[in-house]
N, C-alpha and C positions, 0 to 999 in steps of 0.2 A: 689204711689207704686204699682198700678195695672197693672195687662197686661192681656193679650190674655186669660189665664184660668180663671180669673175672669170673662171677658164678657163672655163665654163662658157658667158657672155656673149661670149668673143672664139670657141668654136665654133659660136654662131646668127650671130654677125657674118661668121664665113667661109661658112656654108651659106647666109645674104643675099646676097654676095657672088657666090657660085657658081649662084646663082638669077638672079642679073642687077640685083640691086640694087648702085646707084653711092653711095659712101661718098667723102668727102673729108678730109685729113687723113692722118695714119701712126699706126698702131696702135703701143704704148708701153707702159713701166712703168707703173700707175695713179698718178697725181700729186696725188688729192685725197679726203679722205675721202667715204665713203659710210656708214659708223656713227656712232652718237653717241660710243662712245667713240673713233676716229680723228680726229672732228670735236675732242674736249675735248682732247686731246692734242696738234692741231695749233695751235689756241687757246693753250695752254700754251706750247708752242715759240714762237710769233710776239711773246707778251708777255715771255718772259725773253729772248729772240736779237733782236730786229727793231723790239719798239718805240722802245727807245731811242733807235733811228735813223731813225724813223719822220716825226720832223717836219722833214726837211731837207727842201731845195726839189725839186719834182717832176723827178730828172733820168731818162735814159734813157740806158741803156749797155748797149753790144752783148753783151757779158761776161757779163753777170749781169743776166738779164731779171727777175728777182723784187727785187733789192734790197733795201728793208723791208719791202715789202708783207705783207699777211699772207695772203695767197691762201684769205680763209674765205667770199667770196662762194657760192659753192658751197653752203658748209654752213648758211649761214643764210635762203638761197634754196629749199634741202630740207628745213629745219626739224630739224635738226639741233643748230643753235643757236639761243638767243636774244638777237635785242640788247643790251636791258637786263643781263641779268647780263655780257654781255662787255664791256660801258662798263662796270659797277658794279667787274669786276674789273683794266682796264688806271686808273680810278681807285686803287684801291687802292697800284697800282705807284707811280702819281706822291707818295700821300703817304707811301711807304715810302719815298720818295727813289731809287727805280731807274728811274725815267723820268721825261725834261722835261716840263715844262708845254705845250710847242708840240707834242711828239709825243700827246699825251694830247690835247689839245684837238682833234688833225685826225683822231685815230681816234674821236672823241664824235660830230665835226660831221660825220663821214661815215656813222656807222653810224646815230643815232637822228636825226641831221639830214636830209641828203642822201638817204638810204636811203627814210625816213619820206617827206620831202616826196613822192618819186617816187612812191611807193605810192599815200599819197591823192589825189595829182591823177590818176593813172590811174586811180580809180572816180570820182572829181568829175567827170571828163570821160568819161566813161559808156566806161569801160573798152575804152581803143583808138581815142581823140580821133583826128581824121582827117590818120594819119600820112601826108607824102608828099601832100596834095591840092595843097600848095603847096611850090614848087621853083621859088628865081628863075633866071630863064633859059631854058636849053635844059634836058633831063631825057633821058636815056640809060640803060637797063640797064648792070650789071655786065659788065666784059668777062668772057672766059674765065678768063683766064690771074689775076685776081683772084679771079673767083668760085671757083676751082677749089684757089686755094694756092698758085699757083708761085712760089715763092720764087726758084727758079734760073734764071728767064727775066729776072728784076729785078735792073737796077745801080745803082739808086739804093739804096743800104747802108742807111737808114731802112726804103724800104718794105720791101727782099729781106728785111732780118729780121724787122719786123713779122709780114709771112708766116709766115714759117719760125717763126716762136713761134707763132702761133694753130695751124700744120699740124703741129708736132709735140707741142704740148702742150692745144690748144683754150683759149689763156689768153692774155693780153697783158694788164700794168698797165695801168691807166686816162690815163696819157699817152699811152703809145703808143697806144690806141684814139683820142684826141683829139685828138693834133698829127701824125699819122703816118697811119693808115686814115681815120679819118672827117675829119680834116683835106683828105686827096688825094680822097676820094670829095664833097665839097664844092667841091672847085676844077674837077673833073672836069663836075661836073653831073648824076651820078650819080643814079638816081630815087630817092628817101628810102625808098619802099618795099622799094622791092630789098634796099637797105643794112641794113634795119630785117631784114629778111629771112635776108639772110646771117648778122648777128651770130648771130641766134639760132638760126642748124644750126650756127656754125661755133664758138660760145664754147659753153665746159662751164656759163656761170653765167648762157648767155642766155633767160630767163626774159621771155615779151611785156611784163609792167610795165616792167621795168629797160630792157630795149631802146628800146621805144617811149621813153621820156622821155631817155635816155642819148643815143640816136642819132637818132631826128626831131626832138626838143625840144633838145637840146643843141648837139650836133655838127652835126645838119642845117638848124636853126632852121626846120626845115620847119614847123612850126603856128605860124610866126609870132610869140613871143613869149610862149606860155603856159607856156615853162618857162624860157628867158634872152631875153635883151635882143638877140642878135648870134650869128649863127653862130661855130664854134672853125674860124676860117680864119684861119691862122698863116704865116709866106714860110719857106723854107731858113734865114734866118738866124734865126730864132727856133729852129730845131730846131737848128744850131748851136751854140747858147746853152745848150740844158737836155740835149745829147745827145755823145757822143762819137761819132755816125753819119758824120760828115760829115769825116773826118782820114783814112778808111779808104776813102772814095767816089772813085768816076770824075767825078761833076760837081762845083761850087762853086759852093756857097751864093752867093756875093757877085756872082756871074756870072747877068744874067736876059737874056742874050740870046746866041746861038751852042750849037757844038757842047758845050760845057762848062759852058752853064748849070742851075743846078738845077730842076729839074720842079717844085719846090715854089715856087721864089721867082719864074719865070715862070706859072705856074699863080696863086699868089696874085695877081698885080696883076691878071690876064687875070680872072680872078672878082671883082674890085672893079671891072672897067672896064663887064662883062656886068649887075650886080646894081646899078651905079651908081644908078640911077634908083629902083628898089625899096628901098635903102640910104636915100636921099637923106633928109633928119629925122630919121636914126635916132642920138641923140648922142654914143652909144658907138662911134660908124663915122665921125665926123664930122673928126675928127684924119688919119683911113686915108687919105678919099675928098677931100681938103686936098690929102696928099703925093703920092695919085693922080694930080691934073689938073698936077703940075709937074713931070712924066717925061716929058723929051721923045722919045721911044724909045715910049711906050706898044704905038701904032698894031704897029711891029714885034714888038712882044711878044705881041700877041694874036694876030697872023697867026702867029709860029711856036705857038701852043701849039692853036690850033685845027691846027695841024697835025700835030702830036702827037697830039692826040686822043687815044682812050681806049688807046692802045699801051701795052705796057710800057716806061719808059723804061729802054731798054738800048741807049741809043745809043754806038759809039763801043765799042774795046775797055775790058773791064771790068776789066783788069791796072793800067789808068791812077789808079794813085789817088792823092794827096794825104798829107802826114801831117799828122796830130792838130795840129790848132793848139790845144788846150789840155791838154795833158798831167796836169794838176794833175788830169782824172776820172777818172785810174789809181790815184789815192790814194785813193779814195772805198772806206769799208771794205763788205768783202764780209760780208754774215749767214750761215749758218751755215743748209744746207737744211734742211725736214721732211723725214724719209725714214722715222718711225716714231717709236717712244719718244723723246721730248725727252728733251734732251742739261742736264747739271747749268747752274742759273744762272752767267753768270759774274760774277768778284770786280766791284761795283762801282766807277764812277770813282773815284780817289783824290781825297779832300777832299770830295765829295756825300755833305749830310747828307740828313737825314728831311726833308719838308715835314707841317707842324703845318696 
């Protein structure tokens, strides 16, 4: 789907380049629209290939980084698209009986929900509320070896591809920015700004509104509650649970202490032990900061992850790994890429009628 302005943009990227300016990432096939008709067309493929599979539970699999997603952030962030008519038209699918009511319902609540709320609190709050003033704990810059992309210095199989999907495509689903980057940049202690900073050179859809609210109000809980109730600080075994990362890894989730244990599941308790006191009333944290105080290992779990520190975890050869303890997310159906003209609908389920 490239032509002339693209080559045209990757010869000012190499004379930048050759000038001395530092780019991050790998330069690629273009992966997302930039015209309104690319955008209506990839809108088009997302609603016949991907809605329908749209409302299963938020998983993350190494295989297939896009899943159902529809990857139109981009488009509707450029004005390419508009909300309204793409709610009005993935309605239309669910009363023609080509998509469920739960996949329709989580594309409505994110596009004029979720999208919306973001928007106006980021001018209610005088556009650019004071991301990163608040950071419980310690606060740290980005290391290198993160800020930069290395995917290949990482054995933890969640973050390495994390990585590896933002540096080779500047995209990553919105779990894996949640339970995976800004999950590990939360346990780390990472400065909110920074983070706030990075999404947006390092995502094709990082726009200040969506940042700011996504990653200091969300993931960072850095302003303290003007956008959730609780930081998305999650252990190994929850990325377990929603990911097939963790069957193909050198550590284990279920291990939070020694050479084998997961950076996430010792990092998570070590950031509920730090943030304890700042936590403490908070009633969504109130169950976490319970099973907290009845670890008796705590004490050694903090001393190894502050000693870890902002390193890569690439402890330990990275040949060492595991297999899949849940095989059944090899079954999970594959969609059907954008690569340009949408592909014919297919034949709907057998026995789904029309919804009246």
């Amino acid at each position: 789907m490239e032509d002339d302005i693209d080559a045209e943009v990757r010869d000012d990227l190499d004379r930048w380049a050759a000038e001395g300016i530092e780019f991050i990432g790998r330069d690629g096939p273009r992966q997302f629209p930039v015209t309104r008709a690319e955008a209506l067309d990839r809108q088009q493929h997302f609603v016949v290939h991907r809605l329908p599979h749209f409302g299963r539970p938020d998983e993350m699999v190494a295989r297939d980084p896009w899943l159902a997603h529809s990857g139109l952030s981009t488009s509707f962030n450029l004005g390419l698209l508009e909300p309204l008519p793409a709610v009005r038209q993935v309605e239309e699918e669910y009363r023609a009986g080509h998509a469920p009511l739960s996949s329709v319902e989580r594309f409505v609540r994110q596009v004029v929900g979720w999208r919306d709320y973001l928007w106006h609190l980021y001018w209610y709050l005088d556009a650019g509320y004071p991301a990163g003033s608040h950071s419980p704990g310690r606060s740290s810059s980005l290391p290198e070896w993160f800020a930069t992309l290395d995917a290949d210095s990482v054995h933890a199989r969640c973050l390495s591809s994390a990585l590896a999907a933002v540096r080779d495509r500047g995209w990553a689903h919105h779990a894996v920015r949640q339970a995976v980057l800004g999950n590990y940049a939360v346990q780390r202690g990472w400065r909110p700004t920074d983070m706030v900073d990075w999404f947006q050179r390092a995502f094709v859809d990082g726009q200040e509104w969506a940042m700011i609210g996504n990653v200091a109000g969300m993931t960072r809980h850095a302003e303290l509650g003007s956008v959730t109730t609780e930081a998305h600080a999650v252990s190994g075994t929850h990325v377990n649970r929603t990911s097939d990362f963790c069957g193909g890894c050198r550590y284990d989730p279920k291990q939070r202490v020694g050479a084998d244990a997961c950076p996430f599941t010792g990092g998570y308790l070590a950031y509920l032990h730090r943030t304890r006191e700042r936590l403490h009333g908070n009633v969504r944290m109130t169950r976490a900061l319970k099973q907290l105080a009845q670890i008796p290992d705590i004490r050694e779990i903090v001393t190894q992850e502050h000693a870890r520190g902002d390193r890569a975890p690439s402890e330990g050869p990275a040949s060492a790994v595991r297999k899949d303890p849940d095989p059944k997310r090899a079954e999970l159906p594959r969609c059907p890429r954008w690569s340009g003209p949408s592909l014919p609908r297919p034949h709907p389920p057998r026995g789904r009628r029309a919804h009246t």
